[in-house]
N, C-alpha and C positions, 0 to 999 in steps of 0.2 A: 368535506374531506380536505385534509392539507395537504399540497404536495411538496413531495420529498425533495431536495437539492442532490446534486449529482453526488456531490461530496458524502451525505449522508446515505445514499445508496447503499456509494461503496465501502462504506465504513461497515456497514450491516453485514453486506457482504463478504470481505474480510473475516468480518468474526464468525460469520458461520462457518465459514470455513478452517479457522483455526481451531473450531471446539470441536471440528473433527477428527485431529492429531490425536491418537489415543492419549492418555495422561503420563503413561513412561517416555514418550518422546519429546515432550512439550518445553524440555530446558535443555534439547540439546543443541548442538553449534548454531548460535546467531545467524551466521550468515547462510545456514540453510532457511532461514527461515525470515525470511526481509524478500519484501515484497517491495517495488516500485511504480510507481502508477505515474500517468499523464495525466493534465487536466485543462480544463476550458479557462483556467485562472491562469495560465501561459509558467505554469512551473511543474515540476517532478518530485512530486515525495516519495521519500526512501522509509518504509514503514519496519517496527522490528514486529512479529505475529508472535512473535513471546508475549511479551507487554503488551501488545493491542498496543502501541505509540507508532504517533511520526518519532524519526527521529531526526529524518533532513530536510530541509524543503532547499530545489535549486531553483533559486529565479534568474531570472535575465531572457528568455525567450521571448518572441514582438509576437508570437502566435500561440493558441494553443496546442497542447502537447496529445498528440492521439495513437503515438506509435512508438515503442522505444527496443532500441535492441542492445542488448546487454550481452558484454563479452568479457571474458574468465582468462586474465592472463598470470 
């Protein structure tokens, strides 16, 4: 058996969870639908769940990223 990378977990994961947006909501506003994740490679991708893409990667962290809180100004 192969095992999986964290990375590809959450990729999986992801997408199962955006093929459960029924199909009339699945192109509406971007930013309801942009996910952000931490990771053990010491950076934060910002994913669009439209397109199943990254579409940021932020580096510069000396640690990995396990917690992040996001705030809506």
């Amino acid at each position: 058996m192969v095992r999986k990378t964290y990375r590809q977990i959450v990729k999986e994961e992801w997408i199962k969870y955006t093929e459960k947006i029924p199909k009339k909501d699945q192109k509406l506003s971007k930013i309801n639908y942009t996910l952000a994740s931490g990771s053990a490679d010491n950076t934060i991708k910002l994913w669009d769940l439209n397109d199943k893409k990254c579409t940021h990667t932020l580096e510069g962290h000396t640690r990995s990223v396990w917690c992040l809180q996001l705030i809506d100004k």
